[in-house]
N, C-alpha and C positions, 0 to 999 in steps of 0.2 A: 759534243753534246748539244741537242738542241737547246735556244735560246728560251722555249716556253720552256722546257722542265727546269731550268734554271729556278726560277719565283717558288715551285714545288720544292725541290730540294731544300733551298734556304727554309722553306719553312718549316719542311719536316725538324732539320737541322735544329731552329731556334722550338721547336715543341718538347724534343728530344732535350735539350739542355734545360729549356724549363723544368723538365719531370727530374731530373736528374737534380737540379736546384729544388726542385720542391721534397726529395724525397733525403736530399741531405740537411733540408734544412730540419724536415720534425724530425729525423734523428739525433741530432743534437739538442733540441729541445726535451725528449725523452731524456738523451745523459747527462743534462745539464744538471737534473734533479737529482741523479747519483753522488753521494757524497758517504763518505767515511764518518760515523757519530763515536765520539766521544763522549762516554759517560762514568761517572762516580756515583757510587749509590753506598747506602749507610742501614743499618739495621737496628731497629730500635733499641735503646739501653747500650750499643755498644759492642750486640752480640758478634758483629759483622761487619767490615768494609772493602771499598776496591776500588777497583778500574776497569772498564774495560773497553774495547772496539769495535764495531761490527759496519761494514761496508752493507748499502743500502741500494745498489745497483740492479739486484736484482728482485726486489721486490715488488708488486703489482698495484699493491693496495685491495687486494679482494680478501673479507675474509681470513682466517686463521694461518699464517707462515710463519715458520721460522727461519733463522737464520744462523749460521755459523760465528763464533762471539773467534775475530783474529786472533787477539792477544787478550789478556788482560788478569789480573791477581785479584786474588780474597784472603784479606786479614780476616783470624778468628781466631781465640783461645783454643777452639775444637782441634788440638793436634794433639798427638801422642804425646809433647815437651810436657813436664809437669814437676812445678815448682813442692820442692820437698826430696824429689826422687829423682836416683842418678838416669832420667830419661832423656832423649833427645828427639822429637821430634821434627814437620816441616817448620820450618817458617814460614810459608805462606803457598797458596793453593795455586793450580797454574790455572788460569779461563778460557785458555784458548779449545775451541770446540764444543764450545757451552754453547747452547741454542739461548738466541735472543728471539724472544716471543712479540709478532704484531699483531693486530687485528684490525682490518682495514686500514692500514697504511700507519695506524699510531701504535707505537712501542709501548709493551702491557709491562715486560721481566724479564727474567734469566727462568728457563731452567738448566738447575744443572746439580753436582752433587759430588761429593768425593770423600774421602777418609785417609786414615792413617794409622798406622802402630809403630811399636818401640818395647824392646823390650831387652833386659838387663837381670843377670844372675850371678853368684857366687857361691864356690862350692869345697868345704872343706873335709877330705875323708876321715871315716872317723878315725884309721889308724895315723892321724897327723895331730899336730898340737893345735889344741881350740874345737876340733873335731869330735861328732859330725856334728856340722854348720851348713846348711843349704838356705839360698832364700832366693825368689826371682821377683823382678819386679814387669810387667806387662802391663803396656796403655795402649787403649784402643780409642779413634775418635770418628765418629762420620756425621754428614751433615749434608744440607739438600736445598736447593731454592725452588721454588715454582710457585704460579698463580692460581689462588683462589675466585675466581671471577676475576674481575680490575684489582684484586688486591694481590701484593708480590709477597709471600712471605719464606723466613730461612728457618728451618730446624735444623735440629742436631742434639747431638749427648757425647759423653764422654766417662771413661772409666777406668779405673788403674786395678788390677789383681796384685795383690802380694803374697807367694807362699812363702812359706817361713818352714823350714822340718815337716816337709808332708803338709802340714793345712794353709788353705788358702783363705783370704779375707778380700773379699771385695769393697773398693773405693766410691763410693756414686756421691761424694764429696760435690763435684758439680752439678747443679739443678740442669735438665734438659732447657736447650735453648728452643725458644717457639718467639718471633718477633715480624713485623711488616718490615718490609724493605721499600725506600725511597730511592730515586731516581734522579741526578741533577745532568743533564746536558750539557756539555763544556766546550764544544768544540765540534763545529761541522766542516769537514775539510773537502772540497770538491775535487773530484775527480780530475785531471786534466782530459780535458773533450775539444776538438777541433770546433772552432767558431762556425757557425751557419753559413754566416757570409763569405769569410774566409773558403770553405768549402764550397760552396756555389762558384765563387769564383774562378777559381781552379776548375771548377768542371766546363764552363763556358769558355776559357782560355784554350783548355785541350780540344773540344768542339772546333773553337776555331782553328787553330794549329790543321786539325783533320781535313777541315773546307778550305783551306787554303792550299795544301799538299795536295788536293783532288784537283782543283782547279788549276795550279801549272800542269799537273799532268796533261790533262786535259788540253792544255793551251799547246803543247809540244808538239 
C-alpha cells in the first residue's frame, strides 16, 4: 500500500470509531432513563388499594401513552365474598395488563377494571323431609379506575340476590363506591444498560484490532 494513503486511512479509521462512539454513547443516555416504577396507590375512605409496576423504556414523553401495568394487585371489598352469606369470592384483583396512563412523560393513573361473582344454592324435593326448600344465594361485583382530567378516580358496586321458594330479594346493602385515587412512587429500578464509555471502548479496541490485522497483511 502506498505510504500517502496511509494518513487517509488512519483517518477514515479514527472518524469511523468516533461515529461509532458517538452513536453508542447517546444510546445509552436514551436507556439510562428507562427504569421499572414502582407504585402504591390508595383510594379514598379505604374503597381501594395496591401495587403495581410498569416499565418506562418505552415511553417518549409526547402527549397521551399508555403503558402495560407488569404485575401488580387491588385490594377491595368489591368481590363476590360477602360477610353473612355462605359466598366466596377473589381475594384480590390481578393488575397485570392494566394500562398506566402518561401525559407528556408524567404519570396521570390506571385504567383498568374488573369484577366477579359467586354464587351458592340448596335444594330440598318436596317429596323429602323439610321439603320443598329451595334457596340461592348470588353475588356479583365490578369496579373500574380511570382519569378524570389530572384526577384518578375508582368506582364500583356490589350486590347479593337471594331467592328463597321462587322469590327473589335483592341486597344493594353496600352503597356504590365513587373515590379519587392517590399515587405514591416507591421504587425506580434502572434497567441494566451498557456504560457509554465502556461501549465506546470496545468499539475503538475492535477498530484497532481491524488496522492492525490489515497492516501485517499488508506488510507480508
Amino acid at each position: 500500500m502506498s505510504q500517502k494513503l496511509l494518513p487517509r486511512l488512519g483517518s477514515a479509521i479514527a472518524s469511523t470509531v468516533l461515529s461509532l462512539f458517538s452513536g453508542v454513547s447517546l444510546v445509552g443516555v436514551d436507556k439510562a432513563q428507562a427504569a421499572v416504577l414502582s407504585y402504591n396507590f390508595q383510594a379514598d375512605g379505604g374503597e381501594a388499594s395496591g401495587v403495581f409496576k410498569v416499565d418506562n423504556s418505552s415511553l417518549r414523553g409526547i402527549d397521551f401513552e399508555g403503558i402495560a401495568v407488569s404485575e401488580g394487585r387491588l385490594n377491595t371489598y368489591l368481590t363476590a365474598s360477602s360477610e353473612g352469606y355462605p359466598l366466596k369470592g377473589k381475594d384480590y384483583y390481578d393488575l397485570a395488563g392494566a394500562i398506566a396512563l402518561f401525559y407528556q412523560g408524567d404519570f396521570l393513573g390506571l385504567q383498568a377494571s374488573g369484577g366477579d361473582n359467586a354464587s351458592t344454592e340448596f335444594n330440598i324435593p318436596a317429596d323429602e323431609f323439610g321439603g320443598p326448600y329451595y334457596y340461592k344465594y348470588q353475588a356479583s361485583a365490578s369496579w373500574s379506575m380511570d382519569n378524570n382530567g389530572p384526577v384518578s378516580l375508582f368506582f364500583g358496586y356490589k350486590e347479593v340476590i337471594l331467592t328463597f321458594n321462587g322469590d327473589s330479594i335483592v341486597d344493594r346493602s353496600t352503597p356504590p363506591a365513587y373515590a379519587a385515587v392517590s399515587y405514591t412512587l416507591v421504587d425506580t429500578q434502572a434497567e441494566p444498560v451498557p456504560e457509554p464509555l465502556t461501549a465506546g471502548a470496545a468499539a475503538l479496541a475492535l477498530a484497532g484490532l481491524s488496522w492492525l490485522k490489515h497492516k501485517k497483511k499488508m506488510a507480508a
